[in-house]
N, CA, C and O atoms as a DFTB+ gen file, in Angstrom:
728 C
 N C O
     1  1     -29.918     -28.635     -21.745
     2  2     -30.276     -27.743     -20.658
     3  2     -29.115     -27.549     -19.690
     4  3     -29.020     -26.460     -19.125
     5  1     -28.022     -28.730     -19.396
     6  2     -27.218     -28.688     -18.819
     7  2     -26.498     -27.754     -19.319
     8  3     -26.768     -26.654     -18.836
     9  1     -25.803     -27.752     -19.984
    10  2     -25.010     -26.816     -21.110
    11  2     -25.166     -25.311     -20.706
    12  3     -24.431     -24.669     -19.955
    13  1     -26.408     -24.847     -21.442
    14  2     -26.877     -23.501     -20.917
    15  2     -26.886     -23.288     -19.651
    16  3     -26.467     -22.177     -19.327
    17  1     -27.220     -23.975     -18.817
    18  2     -27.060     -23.838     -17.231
    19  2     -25.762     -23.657     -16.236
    20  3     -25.568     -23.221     -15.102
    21  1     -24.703     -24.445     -17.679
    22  2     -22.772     -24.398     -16.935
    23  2     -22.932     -22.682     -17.734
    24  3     -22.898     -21.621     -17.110
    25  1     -23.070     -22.806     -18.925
    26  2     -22.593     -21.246     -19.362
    27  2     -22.705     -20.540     -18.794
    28  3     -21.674     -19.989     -18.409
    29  1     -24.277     -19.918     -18.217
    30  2     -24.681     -19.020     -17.274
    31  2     -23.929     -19.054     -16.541
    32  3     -23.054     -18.256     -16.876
    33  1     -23.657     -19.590     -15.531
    34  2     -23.163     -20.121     -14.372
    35  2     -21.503     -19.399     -14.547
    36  3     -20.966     -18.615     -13.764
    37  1     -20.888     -20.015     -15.958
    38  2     -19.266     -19.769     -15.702
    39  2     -19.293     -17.857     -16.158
    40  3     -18.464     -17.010     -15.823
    41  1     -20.699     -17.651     -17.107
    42  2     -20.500     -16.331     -17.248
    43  2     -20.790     -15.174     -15.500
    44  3     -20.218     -14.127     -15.198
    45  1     -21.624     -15.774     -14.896
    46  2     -21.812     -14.964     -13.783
    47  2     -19.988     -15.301     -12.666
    48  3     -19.373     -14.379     -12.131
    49  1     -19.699     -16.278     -12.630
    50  2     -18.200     -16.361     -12.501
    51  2     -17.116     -15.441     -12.934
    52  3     -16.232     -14.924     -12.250
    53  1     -17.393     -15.323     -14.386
    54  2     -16.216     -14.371     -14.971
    55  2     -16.965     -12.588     -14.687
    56  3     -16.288     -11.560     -14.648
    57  1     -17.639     -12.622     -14.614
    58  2     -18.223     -11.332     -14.415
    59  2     -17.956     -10.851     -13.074
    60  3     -17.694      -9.671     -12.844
    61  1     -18.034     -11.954     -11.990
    62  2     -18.042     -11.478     -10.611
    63  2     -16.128     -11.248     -10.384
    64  3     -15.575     -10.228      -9.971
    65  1     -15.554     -12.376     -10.753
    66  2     -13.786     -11.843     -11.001
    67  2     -13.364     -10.886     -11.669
    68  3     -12.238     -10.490     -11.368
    69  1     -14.075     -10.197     -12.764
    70  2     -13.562      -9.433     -13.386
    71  2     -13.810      -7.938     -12.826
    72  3     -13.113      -6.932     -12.962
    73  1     -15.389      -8.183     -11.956
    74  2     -15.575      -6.941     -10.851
    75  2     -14.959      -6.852      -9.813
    76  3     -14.862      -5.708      -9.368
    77  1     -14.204      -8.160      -8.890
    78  2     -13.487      -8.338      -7.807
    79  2     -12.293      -6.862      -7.997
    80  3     -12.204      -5.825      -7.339
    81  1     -11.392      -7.447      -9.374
    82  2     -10.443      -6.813      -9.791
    83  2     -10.087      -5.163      -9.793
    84  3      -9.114      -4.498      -9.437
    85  1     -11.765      -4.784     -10.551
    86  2     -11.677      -3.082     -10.360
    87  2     -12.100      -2.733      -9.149
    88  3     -11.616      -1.792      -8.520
    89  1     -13.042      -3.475      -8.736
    90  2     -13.644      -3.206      -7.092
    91  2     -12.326      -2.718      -6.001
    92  3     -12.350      -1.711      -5.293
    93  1     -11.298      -3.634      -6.082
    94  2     -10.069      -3.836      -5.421
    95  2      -9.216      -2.350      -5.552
    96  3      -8.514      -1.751      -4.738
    97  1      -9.510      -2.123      -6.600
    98  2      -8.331      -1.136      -7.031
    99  2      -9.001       0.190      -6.546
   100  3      -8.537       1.183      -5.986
   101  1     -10.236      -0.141      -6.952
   102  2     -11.218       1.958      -6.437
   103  2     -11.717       1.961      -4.911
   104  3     -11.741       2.782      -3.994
   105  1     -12.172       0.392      -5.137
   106  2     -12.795       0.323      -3.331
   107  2     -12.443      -0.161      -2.747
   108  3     -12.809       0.031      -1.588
   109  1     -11.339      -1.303      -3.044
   110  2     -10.936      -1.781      -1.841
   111  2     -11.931      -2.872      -1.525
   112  3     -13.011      -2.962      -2.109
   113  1     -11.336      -4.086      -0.132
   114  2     -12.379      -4.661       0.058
   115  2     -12.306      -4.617       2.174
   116  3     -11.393      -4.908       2.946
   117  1     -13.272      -4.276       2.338
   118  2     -13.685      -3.858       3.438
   119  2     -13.056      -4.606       4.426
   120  3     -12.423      -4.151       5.379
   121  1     -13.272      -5.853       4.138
   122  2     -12.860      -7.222       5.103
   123  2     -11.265      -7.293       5.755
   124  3     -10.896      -7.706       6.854
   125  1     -10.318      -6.596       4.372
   126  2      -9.288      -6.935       4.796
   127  2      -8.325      -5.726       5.236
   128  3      -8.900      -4.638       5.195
   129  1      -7.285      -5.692       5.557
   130  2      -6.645      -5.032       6.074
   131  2      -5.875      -3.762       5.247
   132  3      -5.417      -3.886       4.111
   133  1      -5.827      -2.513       6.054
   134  2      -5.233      -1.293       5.137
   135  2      -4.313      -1.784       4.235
   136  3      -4.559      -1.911       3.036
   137  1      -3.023      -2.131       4.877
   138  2      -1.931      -2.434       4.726
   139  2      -1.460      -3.931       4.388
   140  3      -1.183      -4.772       5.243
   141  1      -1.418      -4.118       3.038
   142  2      -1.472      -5.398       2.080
   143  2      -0.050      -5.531       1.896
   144  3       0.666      -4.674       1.378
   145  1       0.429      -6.960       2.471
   146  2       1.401      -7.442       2.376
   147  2       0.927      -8.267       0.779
   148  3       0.036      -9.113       0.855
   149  1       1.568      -7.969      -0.631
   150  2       0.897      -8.667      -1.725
   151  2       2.074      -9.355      -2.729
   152  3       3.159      -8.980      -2.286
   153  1       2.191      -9.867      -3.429
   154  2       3.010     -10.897      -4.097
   155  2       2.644     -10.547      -5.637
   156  3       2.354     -11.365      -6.510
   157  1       2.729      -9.066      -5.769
   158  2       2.356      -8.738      -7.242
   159  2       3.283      -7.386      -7.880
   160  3       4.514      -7.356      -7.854
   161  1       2.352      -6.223      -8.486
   162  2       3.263      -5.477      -8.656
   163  2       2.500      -4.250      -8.784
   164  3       1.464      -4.314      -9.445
   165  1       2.819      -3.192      -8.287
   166  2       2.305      -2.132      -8.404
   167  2       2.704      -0.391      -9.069
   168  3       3.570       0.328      -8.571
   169  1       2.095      -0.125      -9.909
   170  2       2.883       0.918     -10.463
   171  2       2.155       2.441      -9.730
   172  3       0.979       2.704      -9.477
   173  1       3.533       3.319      -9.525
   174  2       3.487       4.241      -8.377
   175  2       3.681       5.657      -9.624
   176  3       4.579       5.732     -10.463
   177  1       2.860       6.388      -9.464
   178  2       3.445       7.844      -9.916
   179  2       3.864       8.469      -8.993
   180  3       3.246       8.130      -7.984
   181  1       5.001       9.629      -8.670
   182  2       5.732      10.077      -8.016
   183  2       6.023      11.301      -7.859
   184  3       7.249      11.251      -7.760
   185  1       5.586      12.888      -7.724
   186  2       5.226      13.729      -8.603
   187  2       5.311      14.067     -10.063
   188  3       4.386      14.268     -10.851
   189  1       7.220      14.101     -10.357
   190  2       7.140      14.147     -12.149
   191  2       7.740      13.228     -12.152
   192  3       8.774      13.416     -12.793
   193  1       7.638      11.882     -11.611
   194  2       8.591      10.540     -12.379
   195  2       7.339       9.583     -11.486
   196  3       6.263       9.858     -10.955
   197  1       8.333       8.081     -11.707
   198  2       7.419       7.098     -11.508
   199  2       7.918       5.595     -10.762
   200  3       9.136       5.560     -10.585
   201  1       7.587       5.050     -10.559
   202  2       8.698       3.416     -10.324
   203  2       7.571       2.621     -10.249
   204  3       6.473       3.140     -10.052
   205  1       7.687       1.562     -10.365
   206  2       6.912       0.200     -10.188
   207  2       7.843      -0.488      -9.417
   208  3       9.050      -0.715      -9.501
   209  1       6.835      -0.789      -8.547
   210  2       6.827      -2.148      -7.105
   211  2       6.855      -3.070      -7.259
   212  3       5.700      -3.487      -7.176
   213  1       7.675      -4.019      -7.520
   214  2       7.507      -5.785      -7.769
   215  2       7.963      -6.385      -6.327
   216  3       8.766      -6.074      -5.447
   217  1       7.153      -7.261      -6.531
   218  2       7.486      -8.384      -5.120
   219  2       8.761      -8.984      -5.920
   220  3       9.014      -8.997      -7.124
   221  1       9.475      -9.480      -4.784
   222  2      11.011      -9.991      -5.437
   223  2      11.227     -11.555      -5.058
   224  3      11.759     -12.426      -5.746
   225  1      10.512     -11.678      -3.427
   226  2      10.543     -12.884      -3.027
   227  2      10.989     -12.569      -1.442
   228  3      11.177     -11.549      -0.779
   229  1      11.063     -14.218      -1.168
   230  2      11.755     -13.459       0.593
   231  2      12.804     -13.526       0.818
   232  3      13.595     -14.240       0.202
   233  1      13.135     -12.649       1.953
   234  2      14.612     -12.585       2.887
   235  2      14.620     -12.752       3.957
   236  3      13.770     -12.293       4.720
   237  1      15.950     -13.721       4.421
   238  2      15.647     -14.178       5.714
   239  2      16.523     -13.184       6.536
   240  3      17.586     -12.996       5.946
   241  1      16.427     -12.462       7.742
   242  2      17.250     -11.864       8.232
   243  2      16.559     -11.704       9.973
   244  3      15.397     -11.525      10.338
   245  1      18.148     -11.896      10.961
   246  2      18.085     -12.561      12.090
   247  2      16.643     -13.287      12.453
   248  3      15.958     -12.790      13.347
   249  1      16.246     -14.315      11.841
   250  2      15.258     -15.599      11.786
   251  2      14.132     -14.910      11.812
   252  3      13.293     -15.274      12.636
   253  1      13.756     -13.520      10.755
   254  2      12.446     -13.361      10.504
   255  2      12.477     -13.158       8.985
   256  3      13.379     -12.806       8.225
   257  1      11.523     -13.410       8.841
   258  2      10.966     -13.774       7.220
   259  2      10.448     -12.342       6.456
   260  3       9.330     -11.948       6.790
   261  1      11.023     -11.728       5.684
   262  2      10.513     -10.586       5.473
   263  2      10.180     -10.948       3.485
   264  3      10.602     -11.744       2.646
   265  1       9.352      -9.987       3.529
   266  2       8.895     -10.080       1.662
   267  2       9.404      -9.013       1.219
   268  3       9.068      -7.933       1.704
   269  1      10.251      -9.093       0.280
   270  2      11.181      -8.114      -0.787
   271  2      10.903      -7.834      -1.737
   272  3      10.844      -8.702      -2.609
   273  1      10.643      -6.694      -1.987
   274  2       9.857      -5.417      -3.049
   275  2      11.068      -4.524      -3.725
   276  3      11.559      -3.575      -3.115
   277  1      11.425      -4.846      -4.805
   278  2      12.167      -4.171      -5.676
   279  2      10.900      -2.386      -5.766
   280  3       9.674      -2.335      -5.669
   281  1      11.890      -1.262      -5.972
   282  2      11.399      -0.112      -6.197
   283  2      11.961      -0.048      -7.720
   284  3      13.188      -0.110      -7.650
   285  1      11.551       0.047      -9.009
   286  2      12.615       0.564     -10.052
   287  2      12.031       1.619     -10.649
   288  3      11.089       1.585     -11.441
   289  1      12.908       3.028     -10.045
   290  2      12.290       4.657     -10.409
   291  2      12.420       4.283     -11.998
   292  3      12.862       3.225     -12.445
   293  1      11.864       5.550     -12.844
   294  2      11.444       5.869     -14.930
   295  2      13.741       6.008     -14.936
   296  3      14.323       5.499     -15.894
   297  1      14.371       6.530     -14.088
   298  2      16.159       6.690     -13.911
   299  2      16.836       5.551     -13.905
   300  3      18.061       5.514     -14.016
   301  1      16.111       4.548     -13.776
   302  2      16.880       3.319     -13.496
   303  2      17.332       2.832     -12.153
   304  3      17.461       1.717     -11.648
   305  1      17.496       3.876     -11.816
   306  2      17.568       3.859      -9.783
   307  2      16.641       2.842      -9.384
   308  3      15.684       2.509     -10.082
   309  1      17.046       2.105      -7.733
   310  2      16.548       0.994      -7.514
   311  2      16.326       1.004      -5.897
   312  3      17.272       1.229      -5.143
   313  1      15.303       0.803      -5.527
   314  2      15.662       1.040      -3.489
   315  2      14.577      -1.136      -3.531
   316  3      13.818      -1.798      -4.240
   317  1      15.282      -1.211      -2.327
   318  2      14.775      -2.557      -1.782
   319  2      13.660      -1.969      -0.343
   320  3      13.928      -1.217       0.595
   321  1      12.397      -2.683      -0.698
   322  2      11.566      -2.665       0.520
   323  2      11.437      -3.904       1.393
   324  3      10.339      -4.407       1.159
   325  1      12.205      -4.702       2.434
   326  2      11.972      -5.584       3.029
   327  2      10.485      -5.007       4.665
   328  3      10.682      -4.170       5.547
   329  1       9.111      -5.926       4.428
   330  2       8.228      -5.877       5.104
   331  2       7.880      -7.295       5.436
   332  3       8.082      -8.263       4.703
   333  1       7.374      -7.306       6.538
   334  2       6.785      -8.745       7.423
   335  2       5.546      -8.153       8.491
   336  3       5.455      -7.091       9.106
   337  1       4.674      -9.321       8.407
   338  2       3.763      -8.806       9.586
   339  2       3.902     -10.247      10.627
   340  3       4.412     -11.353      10.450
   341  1       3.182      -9.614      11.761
   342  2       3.575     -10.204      12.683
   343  2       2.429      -9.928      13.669
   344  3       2.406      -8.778      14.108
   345  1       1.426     -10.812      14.121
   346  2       0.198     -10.899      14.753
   347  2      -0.411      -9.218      14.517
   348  3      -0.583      -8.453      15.465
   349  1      -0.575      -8.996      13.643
   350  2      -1.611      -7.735      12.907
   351  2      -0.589      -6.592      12.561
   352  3      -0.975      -5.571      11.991
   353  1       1.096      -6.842      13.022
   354  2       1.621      -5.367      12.955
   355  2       2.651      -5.420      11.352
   356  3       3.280      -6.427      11.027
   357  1       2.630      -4.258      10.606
   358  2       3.302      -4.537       9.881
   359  2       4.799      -3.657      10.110
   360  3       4.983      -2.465      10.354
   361  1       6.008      -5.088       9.869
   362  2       7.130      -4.182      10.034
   363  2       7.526      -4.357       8.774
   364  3       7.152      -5.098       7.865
   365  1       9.026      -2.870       8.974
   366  2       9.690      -2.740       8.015
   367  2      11.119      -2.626       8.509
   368  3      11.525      -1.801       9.327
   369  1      11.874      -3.630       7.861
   370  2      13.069      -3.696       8.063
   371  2      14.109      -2.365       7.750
   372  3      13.929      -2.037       6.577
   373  1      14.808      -1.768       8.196
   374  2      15.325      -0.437       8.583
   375  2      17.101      -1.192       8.043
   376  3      17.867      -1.665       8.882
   377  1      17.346      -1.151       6.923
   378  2      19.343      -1.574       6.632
   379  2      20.534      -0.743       7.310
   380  3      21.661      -1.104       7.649
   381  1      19.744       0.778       7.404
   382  2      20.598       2.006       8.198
   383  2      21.043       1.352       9.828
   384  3      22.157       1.180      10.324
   385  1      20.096       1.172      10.204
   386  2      20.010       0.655      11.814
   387  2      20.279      -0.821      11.718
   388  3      21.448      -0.915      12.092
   389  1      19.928      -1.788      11.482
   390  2      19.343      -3.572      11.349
   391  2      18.448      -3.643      12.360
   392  3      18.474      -4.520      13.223
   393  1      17.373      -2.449      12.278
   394  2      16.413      -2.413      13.634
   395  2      14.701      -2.563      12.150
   396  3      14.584      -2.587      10.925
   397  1      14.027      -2.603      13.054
   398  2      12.900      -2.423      12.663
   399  2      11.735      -1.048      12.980
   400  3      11.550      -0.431      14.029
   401  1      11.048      -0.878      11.560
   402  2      10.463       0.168      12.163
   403  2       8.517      -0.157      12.111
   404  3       8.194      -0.969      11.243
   405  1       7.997       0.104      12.490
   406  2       6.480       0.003      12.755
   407  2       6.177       0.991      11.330
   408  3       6.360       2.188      11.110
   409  1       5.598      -0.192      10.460
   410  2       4.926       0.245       9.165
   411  2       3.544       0.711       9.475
   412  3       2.991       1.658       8.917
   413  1       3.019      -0.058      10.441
   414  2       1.381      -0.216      10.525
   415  2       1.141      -1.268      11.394
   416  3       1.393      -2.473      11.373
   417  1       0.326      -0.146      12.532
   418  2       0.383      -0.759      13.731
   419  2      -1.226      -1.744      13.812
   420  3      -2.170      -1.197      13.241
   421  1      -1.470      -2.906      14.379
   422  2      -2.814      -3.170      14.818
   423  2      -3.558      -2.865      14.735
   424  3      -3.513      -1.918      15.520
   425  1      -5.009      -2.862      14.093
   426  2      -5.934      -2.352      14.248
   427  2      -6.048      -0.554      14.409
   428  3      -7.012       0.086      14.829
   429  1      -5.198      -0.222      14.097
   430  2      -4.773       1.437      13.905
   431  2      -5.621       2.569      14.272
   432  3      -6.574       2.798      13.528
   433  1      -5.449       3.277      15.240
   434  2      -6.948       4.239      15.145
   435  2      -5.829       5.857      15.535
   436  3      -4.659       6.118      15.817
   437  1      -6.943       6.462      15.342
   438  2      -6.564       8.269      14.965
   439  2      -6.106       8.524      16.209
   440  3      -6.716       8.107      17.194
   441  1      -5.056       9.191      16.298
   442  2      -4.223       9.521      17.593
   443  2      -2.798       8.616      17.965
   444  3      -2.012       8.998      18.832
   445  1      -2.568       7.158      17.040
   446  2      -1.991       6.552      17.847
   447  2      -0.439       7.384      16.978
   448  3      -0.413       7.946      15.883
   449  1       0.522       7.200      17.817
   450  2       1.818       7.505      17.157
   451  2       3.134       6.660      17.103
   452  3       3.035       5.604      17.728
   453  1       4.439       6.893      16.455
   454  2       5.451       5.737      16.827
   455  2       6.592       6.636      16.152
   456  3       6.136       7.571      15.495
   457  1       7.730       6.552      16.180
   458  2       9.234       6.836      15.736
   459  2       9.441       5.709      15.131
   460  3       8.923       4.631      15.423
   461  1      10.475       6.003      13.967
   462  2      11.327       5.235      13.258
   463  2      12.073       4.380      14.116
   464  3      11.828       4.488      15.317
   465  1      12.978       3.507      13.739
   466  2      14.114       2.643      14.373
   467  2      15.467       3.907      14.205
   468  3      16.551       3.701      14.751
   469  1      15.177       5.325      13.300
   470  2      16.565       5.587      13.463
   471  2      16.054       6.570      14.212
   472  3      16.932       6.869      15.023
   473  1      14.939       7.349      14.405
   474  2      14.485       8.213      15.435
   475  2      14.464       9.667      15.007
   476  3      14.175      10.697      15.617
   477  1      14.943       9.376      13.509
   478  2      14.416      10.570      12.789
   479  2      13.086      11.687      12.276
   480  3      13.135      12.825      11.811
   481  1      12.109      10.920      12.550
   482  2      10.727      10.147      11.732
   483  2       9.920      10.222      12.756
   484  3      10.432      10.278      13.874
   485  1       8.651      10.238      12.636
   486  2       7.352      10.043      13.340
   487  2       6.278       9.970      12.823
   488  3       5.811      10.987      12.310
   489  1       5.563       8.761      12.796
   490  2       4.455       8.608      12.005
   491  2       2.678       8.625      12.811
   492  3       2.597       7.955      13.841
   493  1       1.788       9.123      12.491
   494  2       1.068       9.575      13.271
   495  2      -0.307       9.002      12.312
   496  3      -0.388       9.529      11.203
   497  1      -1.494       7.857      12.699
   498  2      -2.697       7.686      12.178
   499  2      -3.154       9.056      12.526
   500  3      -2.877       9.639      13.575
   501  1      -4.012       9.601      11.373
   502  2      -4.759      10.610      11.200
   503  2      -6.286      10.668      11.269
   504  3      -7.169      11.332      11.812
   505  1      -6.140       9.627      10.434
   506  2      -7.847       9.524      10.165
   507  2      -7.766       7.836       9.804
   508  3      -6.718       7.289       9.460
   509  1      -9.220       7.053       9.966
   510  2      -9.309       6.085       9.489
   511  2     -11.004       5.982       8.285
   512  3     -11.802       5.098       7.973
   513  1     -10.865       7.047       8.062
   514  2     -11.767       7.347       6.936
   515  2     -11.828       8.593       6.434
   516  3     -12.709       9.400       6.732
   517  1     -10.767       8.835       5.539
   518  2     -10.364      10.229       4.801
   519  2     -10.867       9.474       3.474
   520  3     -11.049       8.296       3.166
   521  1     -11.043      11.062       2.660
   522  2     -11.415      10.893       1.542
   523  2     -10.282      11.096       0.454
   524  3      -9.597      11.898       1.089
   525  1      -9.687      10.947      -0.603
   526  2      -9.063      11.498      -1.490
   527  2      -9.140      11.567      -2.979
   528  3      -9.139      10.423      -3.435
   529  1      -9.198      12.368      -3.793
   530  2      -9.284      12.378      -5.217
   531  2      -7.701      12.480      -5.422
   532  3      -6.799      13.218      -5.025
   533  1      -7.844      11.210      -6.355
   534  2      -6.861      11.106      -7.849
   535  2      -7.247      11.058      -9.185
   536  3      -8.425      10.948      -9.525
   537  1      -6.423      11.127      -9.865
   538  2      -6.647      10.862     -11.318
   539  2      -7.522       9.753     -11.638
   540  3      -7.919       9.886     -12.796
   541  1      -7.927       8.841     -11.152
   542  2      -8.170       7.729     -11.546
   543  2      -8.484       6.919     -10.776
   544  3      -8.010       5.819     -11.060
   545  1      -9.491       6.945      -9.296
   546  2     -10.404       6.693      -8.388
   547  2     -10.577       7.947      -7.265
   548  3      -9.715       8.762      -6.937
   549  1     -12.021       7.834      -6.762
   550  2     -12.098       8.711      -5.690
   551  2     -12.057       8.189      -4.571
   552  3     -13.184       7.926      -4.150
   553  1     -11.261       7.931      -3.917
   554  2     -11.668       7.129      -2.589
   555  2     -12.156       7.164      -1.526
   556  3     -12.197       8.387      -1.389
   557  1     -12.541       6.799      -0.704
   558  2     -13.479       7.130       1.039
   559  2     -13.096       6.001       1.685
   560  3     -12.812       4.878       1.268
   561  1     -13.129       6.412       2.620
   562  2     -12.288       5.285       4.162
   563  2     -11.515       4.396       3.891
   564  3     -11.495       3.165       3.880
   565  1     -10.557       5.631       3.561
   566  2      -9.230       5.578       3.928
   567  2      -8.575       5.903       5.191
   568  3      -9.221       6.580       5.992
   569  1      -6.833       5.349       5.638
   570  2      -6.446       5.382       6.309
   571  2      -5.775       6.640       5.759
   572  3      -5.715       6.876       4.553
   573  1      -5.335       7.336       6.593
   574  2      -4.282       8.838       6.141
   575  2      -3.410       8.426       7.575
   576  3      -3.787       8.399       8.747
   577  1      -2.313       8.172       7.059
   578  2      -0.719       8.157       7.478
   579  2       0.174       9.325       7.877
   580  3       0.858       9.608       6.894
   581  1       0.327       9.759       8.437
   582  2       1.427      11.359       8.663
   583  2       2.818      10.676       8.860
   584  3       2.883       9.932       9.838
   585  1       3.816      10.789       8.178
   586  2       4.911      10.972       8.157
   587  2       5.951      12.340       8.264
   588  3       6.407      12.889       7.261
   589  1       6.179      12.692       9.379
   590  2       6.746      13.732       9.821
   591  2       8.660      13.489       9.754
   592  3       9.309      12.826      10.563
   593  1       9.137      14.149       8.706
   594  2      10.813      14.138       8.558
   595  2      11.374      15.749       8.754
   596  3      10.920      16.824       8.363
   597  1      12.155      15.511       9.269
   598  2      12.901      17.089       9.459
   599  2      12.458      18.068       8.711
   600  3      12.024      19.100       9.225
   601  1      12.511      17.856       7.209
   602  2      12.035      18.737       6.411
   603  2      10.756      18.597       5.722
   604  3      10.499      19.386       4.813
   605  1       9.760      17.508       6.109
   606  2       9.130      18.023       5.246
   607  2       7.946      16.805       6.075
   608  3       8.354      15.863       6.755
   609  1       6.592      17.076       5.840
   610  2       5.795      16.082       6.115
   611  2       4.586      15.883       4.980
   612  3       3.904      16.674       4.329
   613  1       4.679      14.153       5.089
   614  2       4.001      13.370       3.772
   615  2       2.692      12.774       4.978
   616  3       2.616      12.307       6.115
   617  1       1.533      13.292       3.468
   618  2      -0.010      12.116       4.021
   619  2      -0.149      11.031       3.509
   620  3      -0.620      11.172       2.381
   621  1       0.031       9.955       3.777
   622  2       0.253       8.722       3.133
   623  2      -1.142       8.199       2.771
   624  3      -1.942       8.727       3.544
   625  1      -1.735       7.413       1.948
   626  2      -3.084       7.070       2.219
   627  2      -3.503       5.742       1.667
   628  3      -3.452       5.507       0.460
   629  1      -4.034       4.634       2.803
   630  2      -4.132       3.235       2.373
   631  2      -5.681       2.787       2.276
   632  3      -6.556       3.259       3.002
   633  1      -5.871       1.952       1.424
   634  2      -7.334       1.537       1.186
   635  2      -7.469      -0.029       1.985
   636  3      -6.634      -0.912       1.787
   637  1      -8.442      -0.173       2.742
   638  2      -8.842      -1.729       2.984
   639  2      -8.339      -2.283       2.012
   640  3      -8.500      -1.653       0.967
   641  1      -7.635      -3.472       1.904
   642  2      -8.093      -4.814       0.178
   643  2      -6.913      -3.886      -0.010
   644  3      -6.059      -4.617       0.494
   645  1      -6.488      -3.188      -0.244
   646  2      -5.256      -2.601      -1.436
   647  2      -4.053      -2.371      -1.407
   648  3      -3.146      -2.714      -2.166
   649  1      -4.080      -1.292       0.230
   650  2      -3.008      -0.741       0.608
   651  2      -3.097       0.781       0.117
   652  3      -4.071       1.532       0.068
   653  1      -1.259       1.062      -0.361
   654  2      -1.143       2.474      -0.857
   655  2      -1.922       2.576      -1.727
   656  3      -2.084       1.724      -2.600
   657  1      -2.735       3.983      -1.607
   658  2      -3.265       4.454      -2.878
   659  2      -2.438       6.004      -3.360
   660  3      -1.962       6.199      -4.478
   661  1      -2.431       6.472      -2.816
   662  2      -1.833       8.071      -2.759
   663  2      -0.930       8.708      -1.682
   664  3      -0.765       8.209      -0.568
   665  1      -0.327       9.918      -2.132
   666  2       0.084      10.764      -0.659
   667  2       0.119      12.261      -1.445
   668  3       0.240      12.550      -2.636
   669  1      -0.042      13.075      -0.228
   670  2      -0.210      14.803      -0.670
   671  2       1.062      15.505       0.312
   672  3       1.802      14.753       0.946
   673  1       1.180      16.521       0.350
   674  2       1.948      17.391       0.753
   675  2       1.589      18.621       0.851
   676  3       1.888      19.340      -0.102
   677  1       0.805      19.273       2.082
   678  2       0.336      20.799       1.869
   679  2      -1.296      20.456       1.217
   680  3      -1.775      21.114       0.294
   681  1      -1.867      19.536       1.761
   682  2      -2.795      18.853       0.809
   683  2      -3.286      19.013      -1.089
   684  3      -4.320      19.204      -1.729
   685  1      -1.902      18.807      -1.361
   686  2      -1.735      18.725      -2.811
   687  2      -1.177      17.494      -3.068
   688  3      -0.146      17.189      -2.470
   689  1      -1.853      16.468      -4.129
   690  2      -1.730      14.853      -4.177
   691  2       0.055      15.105      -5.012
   692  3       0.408      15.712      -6.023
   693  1       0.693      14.415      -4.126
   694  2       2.124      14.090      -5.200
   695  2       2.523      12.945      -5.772
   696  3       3.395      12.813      -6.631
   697  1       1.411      11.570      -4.933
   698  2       1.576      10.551      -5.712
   699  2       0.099       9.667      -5.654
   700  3      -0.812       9.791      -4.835
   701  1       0.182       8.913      -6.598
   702  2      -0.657       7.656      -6.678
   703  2      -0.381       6.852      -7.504
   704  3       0.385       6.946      -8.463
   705  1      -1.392       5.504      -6.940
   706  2      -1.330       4.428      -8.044
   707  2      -1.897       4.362      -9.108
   708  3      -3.027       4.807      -9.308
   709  1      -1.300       3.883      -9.811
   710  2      -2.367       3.975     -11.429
   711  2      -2.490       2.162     -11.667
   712  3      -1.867       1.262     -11.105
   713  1      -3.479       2.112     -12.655
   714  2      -3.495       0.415     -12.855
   715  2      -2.274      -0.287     -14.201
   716  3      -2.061      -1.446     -14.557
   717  1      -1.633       1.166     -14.694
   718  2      -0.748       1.030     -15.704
   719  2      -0.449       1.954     -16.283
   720  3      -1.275       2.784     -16.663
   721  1       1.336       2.077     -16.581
   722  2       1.644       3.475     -17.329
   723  2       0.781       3.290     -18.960
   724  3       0.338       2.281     -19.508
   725  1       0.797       4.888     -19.431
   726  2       0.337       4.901     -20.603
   727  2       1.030       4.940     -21.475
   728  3       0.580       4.953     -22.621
């Protein structure tokens, strides 16, 4: 009786992890924060190309601790993402300047705004429950990001539990995550 009683038991276990997993990726998990500082890897489509996100490890620079994210575009091309948070804010280390720029501010709500560290840039919360269709989840309450650059402005869009999921342009999607190239 014991026996049958661990099985059950480890099968409702593997069932509930194995739902954690897709849950994470379409819905997100409510509890935690837009903007996921994560230690894994994520693959990005890009309009017609692609790169995957790997965590790299950390870097120490003037005595803050930042986590390093290799970019490697389908070209071979390579960009470094150094990010750290810091009592709810997430920064991003700026190499142009050696300044920092506000990835994602506190508790974030619609209206708030900020400039880059080089002062090019302006990023603007939009919404904290936008909807978006991709290829391959539909999402709802989401964060939508405005990134405003000289030429051109990007909607960025982060899920509770996940982070990036997508961004549009002219509200036409130019990127998202997928769970794996095909």
């Amino acid at each position: 009786m014991s026996k049958y009683i661990l099985f059950i038991s480890i099968l409702f276990c593997l069932k509930g992890f194995a739902q954690k997993e897709g849950q994470i990726f379409c819905e997100g998990d409510k509890d935690e924060p837009f903007f996921m500082l994560w230690q894994g890897k994520k693959v990005i489509l890009w309009q017609n190309t692609h790169y995957i996100e790997n965590f790299k490890g950390f870097k120490k620079i003037k005595d803050k601790t930042y986590l390093e994210y290799e970019q490697i575009w389908e070209n071979g091309s390579t960009n470094t993402l150094l990010l750290r948070e810091s009592k709810g804010i997430v920064y991003q280390y700026e190499t142009c300047c050696e300044e920092e720029t506000i990835r994602m501010p506190k508790n974030p709500k619609p209206g708030m705004t900020w400039k880059t560290a080089d002062g090019l840039a302006s990023y603007e919360i939009v919404s904290v429950d936008k909807e978006l269709k991709t290829n391959v989840c539909n999402y709802k309450g989401l964060l939508e990001l405005k990134l405003i650059l000289p030429d051109v402005t990007f909607h960025f869009y982060y899920l509770k539990g996940y982070g990036y999921v997508g961004a549009t342009v002219f509200n036409e999607l130019i990127s998202e995550v997928v769970p794996r190239l095909k």
